[in-house]
C-alpha positions in Angstrom: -92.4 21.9 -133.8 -88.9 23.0 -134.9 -85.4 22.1 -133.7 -83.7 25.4 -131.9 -80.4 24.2 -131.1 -78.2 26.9 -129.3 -73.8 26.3 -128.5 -72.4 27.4 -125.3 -68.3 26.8 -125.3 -65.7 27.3 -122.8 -63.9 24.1 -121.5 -66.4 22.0 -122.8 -68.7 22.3 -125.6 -72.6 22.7 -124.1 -75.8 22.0 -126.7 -79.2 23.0 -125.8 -81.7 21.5 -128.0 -85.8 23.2 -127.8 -88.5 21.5 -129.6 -88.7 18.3 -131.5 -85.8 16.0 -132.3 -87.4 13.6 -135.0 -86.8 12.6 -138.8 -86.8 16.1 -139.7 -84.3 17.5 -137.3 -81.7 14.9 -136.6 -79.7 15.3 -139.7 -79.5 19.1 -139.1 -78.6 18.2 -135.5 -76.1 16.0 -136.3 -74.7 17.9 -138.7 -74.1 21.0 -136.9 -73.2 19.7 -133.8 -70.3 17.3 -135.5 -69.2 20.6 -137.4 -68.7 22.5 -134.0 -67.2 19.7 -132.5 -64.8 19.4 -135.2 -63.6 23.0 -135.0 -62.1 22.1 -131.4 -62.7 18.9 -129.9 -63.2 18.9 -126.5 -65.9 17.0 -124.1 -69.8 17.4 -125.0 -73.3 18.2 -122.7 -76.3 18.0 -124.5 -78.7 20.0 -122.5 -82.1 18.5 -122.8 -84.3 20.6 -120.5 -85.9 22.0 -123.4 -86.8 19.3 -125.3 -89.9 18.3 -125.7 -90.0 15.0 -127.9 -87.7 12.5 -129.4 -88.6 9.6 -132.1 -86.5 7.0 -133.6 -84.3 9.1 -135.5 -83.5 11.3 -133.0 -82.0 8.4 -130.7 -80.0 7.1 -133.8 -78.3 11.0 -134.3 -77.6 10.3 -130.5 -75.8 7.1 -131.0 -73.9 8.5 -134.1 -72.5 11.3 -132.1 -71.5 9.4 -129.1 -69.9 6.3 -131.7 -68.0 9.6 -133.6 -66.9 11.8 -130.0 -66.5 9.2 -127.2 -63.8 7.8 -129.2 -61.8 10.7 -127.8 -64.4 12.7 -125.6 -66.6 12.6 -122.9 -70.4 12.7 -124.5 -72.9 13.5 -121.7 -76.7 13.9 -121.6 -78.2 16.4 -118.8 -81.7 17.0 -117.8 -84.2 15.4 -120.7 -87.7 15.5 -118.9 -89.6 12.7 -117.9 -91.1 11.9 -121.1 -88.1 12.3 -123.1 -86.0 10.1 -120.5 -88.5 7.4 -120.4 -87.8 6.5 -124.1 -84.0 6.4 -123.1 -84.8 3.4 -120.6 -87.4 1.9 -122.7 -84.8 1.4 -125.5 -81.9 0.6 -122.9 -80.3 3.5 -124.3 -79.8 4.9 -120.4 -77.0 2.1 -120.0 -75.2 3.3 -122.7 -75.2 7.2 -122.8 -74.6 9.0 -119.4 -77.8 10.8 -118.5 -77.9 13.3 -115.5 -81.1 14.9 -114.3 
């Protein structure tokens, strides 16, 4: 399945990712999100509630947008489902990024 990935801005810059996030997708992702981020930096949600699966790949485009906007932003993670979550804590990943359900 295919990456949607949608922008909401008003003080802070909201990214609602449906589908897949996996070797395919997490360059565009990446990309697009460091590109909006870039035209005004301000703190970041990644919404999650649509998301239905996440590989390696994905979680490394996570930890290259929190290493490029925590730096001077908050980076937050909101309501991944279950599955999605549970590789998160498997990797340890949960102590790192702040995850809200």
């Amino acid at each position: 399945m295919a990456l949607d990935i949608i922008f909401e801005e008003d003080d802070k810059l909201v990214v609602k990712l449906k589908g897949d996030l996996d070797i395919y997708s997490s360059t565009n992702f990446s990309d697009k999100l460091l590109e909006k981020y870039n035209e005004n930096k301000k703190d970041v949600i990644v919404d999650l509630t649509d998301l239905d699966y996440i590989d390696s790949t994905g979680l490394g485009a996570f930890i290259s947008l929190y290493k490029n906007i925590e730096k001077e932003n908050d980076f937050k993670i909101i309501n991944p489902k279950k599955s999605v979550k549970k590789i998160f804590v498997i990797t340890e990943l949960d102590k790192i990024f702040k995850l809200e359900d």
